[in-house]
C-alpha positions in Angstrom: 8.4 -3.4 35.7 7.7 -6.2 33.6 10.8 -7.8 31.8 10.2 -6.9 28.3 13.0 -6.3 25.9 12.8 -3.2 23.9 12.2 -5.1 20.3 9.1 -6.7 21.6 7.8 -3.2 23.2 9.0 -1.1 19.8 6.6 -3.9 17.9 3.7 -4.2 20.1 3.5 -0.3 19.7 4.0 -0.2 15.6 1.3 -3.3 15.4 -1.3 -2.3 17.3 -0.4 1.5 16.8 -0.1 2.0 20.7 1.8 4.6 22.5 4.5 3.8 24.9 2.1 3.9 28.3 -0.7 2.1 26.4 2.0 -0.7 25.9 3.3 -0.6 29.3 -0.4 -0.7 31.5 -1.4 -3.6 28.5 1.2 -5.7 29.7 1.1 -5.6 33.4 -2.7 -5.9 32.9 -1.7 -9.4 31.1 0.9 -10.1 33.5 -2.2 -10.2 36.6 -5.2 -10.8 34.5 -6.8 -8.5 37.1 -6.0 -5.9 38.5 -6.5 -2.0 39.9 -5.4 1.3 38.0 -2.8 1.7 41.0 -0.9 -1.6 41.3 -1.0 -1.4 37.2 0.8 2.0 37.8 3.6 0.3 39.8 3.9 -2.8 37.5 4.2 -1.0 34.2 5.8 2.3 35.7 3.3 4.6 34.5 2.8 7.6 36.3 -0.5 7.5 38.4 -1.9 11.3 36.5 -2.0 9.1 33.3 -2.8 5.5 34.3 -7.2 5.9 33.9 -6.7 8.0 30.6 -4.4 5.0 29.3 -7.3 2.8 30.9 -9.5 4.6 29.1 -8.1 4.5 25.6 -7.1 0.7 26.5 -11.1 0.2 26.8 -12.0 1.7 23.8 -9.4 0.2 21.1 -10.9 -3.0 23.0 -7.7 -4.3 24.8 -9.0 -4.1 28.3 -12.7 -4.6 29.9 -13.2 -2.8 33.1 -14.9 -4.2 35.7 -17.8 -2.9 38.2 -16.7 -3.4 41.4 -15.0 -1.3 44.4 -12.2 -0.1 43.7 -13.0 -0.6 40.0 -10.4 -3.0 38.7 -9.6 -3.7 35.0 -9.6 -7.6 32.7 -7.1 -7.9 30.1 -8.5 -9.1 26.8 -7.1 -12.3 25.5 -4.7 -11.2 22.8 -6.0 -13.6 20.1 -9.6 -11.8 20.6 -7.1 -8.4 20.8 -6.1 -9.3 16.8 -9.5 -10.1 15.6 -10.9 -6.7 17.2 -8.2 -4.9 15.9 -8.4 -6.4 12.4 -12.2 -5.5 12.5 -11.3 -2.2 13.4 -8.6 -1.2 10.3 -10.6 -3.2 8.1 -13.6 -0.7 8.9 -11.1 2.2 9.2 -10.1 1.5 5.8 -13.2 1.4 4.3 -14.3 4.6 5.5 -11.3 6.2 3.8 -11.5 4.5 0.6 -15.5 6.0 0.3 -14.0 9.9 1.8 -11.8 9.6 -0.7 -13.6 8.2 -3.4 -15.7 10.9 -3.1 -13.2 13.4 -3.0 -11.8 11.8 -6.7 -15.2 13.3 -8.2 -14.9 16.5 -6.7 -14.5 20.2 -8.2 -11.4 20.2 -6.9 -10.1 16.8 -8.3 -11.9 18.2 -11.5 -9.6 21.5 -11.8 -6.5 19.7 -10.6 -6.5 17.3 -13.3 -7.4 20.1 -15.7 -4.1 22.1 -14.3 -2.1 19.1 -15.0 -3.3 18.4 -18.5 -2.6 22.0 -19.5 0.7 21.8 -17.8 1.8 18.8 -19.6 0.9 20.5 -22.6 3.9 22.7 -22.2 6.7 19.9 -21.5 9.5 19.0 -23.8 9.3 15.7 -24.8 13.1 15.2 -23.3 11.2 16.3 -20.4 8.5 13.1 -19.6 10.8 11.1 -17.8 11.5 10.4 -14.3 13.3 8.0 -11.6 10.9 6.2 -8.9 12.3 5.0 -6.0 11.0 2.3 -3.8 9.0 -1.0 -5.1 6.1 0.4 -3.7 6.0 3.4 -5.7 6.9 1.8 -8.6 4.3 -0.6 -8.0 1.5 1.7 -7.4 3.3 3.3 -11.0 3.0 0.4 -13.2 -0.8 0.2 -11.4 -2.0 3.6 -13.1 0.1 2.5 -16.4 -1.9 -0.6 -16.4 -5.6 1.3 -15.3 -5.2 3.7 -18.7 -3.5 1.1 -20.9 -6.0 1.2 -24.2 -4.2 -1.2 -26.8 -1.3 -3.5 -25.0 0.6 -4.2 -22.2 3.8 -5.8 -22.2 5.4 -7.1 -19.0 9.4 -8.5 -18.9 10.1 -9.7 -15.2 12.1 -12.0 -12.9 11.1 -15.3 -11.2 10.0 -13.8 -8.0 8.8 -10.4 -10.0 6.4 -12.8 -11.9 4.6 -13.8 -8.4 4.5 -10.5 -6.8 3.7 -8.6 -9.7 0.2 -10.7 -10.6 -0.6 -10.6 -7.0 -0.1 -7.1 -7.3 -2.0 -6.3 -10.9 -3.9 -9.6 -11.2 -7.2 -7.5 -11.1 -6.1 -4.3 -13.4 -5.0 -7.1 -16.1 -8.3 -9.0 -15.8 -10.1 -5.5 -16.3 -7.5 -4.6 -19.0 -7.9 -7.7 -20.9 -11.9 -6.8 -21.0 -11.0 -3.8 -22.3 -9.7 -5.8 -25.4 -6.3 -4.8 -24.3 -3.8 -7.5 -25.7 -1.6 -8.4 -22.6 1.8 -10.1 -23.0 4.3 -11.4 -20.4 7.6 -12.6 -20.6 9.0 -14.2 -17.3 11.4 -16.7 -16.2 8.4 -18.7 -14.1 10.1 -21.5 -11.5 7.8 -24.3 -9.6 5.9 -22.0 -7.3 5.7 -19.6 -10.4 3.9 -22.2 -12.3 1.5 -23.5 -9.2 -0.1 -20.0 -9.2 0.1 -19.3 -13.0 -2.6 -22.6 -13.1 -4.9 -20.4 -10.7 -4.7 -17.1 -12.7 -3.7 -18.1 -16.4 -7.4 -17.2 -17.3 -6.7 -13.4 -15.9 -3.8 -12.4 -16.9 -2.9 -12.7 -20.6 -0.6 -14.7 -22.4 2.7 -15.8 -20.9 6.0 -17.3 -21.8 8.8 -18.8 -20.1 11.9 -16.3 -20.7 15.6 -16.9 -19.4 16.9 -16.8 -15.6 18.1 -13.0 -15.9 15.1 -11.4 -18.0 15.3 -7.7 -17.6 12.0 -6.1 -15.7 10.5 -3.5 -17.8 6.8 -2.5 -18.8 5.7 -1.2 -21.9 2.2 0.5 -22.1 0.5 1.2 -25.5 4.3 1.5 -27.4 4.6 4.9 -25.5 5.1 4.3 -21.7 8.2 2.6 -20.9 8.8 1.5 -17.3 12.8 -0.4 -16.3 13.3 -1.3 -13.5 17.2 -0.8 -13.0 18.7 -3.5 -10.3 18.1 -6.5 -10.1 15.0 -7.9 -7.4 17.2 -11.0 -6.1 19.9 -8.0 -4.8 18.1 -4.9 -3.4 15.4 -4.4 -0.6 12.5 -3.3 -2.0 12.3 0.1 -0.3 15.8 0.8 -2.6 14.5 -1.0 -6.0 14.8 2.0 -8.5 12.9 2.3 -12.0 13.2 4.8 -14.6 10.2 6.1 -16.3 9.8 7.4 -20.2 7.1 8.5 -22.0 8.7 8.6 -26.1 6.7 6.7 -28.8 10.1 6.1 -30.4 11.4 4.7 -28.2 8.5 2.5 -26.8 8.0 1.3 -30.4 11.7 0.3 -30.7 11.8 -1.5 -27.7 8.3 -3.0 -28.3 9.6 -4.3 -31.6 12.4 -6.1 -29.8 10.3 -7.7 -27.3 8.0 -9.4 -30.1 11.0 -10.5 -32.0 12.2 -12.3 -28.3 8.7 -13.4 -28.4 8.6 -15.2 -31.5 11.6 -16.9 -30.5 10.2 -18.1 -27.1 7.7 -21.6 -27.4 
């Protein structure tokens, strides 16, 4: 067996969405360059019932060439080449997803679903529209769809590194917002780098000013959605960032009249 730790096995298999034999024949293939489905059974301890149908699946994700000759032996790919093919491959794989389920979105089915949750809304309390999102890619993909159905303003409060992840994140929904006539506002405290990729975006994004250090991280959609992010970015991993969610014109319109005041007080 080749001497691989475990780390490097557990990646190889999560990168390149390989099974544990497909990892194991992979490697002692690169280990010989060369070689036959039996000495790569011995090398990567794979048992010999599953070493061609490894092969095989090898082949076709494009990790290995086989080669015509007696005994038939087998070329490992060079991994560089390995990365580009499988690049090609999620690249294409994604696209084919996106159309199934663009498609899907203008379906009957989408079609009564959204009608289902329309009427259902209908029958909430208005104590009742709020929630708590977990995870900064959730909340992400939250603020996303608040910023997609935004009609009159978006307001944005966020943190040094927030500012940077956030316009890489919605640079596009706030260049389509702002052609929407949608008045975009953005408070953050923006450092060096902040400022380096504000000069390649400033024409996207709306109107900024430089807050304070510790700015709170909210969003406030048309004075009625209200999104706060509760921890602070610089101490949490993302997968346990945490927001809080409320949909109350009272309360957007209050806060939304305390962020213009800070505003106005901001060059």
């Amino acid at each position: 067996m080749i001497n691989t730790d475990q780390e490097t096995i557990d990646e190889l298999r999560n990168r390149f969405n390989l099974n544990l034999y497909e990892v194991k024949i992979w490697l002692a293939l690169l280990s010989k360059g060369v070689s036959t489905a039996g000495e790569l059974s011995d090398s990567g301890s794979v048992p010999r019932s599953r070493t061609y149908d490894v092969l095989e699946g090898l082949e076709k994700k494009g990790f290995v060439i086989m080669k015509l000759s007696k005994p038939i032996k087998y070329l490992a790919v060079n991994p560089l080449d390995v990365i580009e093919n499988h690049k090609k491959m999620l690249l294409e794989d994604a696209a084919s997803q996106v159309e199934k389920i663009d498609t899907f979105k203008n379906s009957g089915i989408i079609k009564e679903l959204n009608q289902l949750h329309n009427k259902g809304v209908k029958f909430i309390e208005p104590t009742e529209l709020s929630g708590i999102i977990k995870g900064r890619n959730n909340i992400y993909n939250y603020m996303n769809s608040l910023i997609k159905k935004a009609d009159k303003e978006i307001i944005i409060s966020t943190s040094v590194n927030g500012f940077i992840r956030k316009i890489k994140a919605f640079k596009d929904e706030l260049a389509s917002a702002r052609k929407r006539k949608v008045n975009v506002k953005i408070i953050a405290s923006v450092n060096d780098e902040g400022k380096r990729f504000l000069n390649e975006v400033k024409e996207d994004i709306g109107v900024l000013k430089n807050g304070q250090e510790d700015m709170s991280r909210f969003l406030i959609v048309d004075q009625e959605d209200v999104l706060f992010l509760l921890v602070n970015d610089e101490d949490v991993h993302p997968k346990y960032d945490v927001a809080l969610w409320v949909k109350s014109e009272v309360f957007g319109r209050s806060l939304n009249n305390m962020f213009n005041h800070m505003w106005e007080r901001l060059n």
